[in-house]
C-alpha positions as CSV (number, residue, x, y, z in Angstrom):
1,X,117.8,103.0,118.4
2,X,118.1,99.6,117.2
3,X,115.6,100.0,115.0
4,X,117.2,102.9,113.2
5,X,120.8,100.9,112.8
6,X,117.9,98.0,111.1
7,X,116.8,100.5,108.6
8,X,120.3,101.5,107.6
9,X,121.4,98.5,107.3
10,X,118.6,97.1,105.3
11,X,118.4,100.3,103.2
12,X,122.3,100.1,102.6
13,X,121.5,96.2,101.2
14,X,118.7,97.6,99.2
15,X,120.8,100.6,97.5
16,X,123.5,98.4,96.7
17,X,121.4,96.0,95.0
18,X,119.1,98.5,93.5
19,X,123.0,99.9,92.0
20,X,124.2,96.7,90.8
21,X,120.9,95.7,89.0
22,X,119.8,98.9,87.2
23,X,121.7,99.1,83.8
24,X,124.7,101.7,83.7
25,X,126.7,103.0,86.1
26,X,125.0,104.8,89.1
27,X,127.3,107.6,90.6
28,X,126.2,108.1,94.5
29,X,128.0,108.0,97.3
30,X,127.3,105.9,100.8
31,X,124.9,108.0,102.0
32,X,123.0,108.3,99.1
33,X,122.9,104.6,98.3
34,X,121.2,104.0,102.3
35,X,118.9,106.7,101.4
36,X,117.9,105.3,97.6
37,X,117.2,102.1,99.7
38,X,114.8,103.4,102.3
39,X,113.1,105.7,100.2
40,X,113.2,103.0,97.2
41,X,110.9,100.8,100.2
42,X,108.8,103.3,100.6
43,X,108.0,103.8,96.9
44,X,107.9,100.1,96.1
45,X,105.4,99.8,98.9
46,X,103.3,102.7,97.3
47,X,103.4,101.1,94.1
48,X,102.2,97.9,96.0
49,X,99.4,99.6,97.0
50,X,98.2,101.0,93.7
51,X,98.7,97.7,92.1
52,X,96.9,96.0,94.6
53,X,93.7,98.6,94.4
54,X,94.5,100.1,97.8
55,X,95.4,103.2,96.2
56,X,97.9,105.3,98.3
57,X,97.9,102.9,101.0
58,X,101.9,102.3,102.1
59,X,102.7,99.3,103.1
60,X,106.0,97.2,103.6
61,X,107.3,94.9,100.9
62,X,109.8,92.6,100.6
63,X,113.3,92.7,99.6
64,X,112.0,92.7,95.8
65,X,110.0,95.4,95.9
66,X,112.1,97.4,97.7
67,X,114.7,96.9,95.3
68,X,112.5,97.2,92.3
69,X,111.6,100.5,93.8
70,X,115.0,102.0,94.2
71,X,115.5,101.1,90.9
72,X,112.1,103.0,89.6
73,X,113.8,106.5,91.3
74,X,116.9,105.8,89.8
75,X,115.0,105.9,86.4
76,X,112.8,108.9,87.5
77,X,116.0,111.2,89.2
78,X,118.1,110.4,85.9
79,X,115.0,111.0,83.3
80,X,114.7,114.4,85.1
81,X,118.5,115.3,85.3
């Protein structure tokens, strides 16, 4: 249970920044934002992988990454919207 409250927590961090640094207002609500950071995790850890030559392999990455990833789907929801 604990570890559920960690990952809402960090992906709530992660959303907010992911938000703040990607250029133009973002729309989203609370929810949203937690869920852009956890998933943005997961892809940044994907992309990791690929870059690294592990292709497909997920892994975790750092608060960077995460970030960086959150603000890749921002990019890839709006360019599809």
């Amino acid at each position: 249970m604990l570890q559920i409250i960690g990952y809402i927590v960090l992906g709530l961090i992660v959303g907010i920044l992911a938000r703040f640094f990607y250029p133009g207002a973002v729309d989203m609500g609370w929810i949203m934002t937690i869920l852009l950071g956890i998933v943005g995790g997961i892809v940044g850890g994907f992309v990791a992988g690929l870059v690294d030559g592990k292709s497909g392999n997920f892994r975790p990455v750092g608060l960077i990454g995460s970030v960086l990833g959150g603000m890749l789907l921002i990019f890839i929801v709006r360019m599809f919207s």
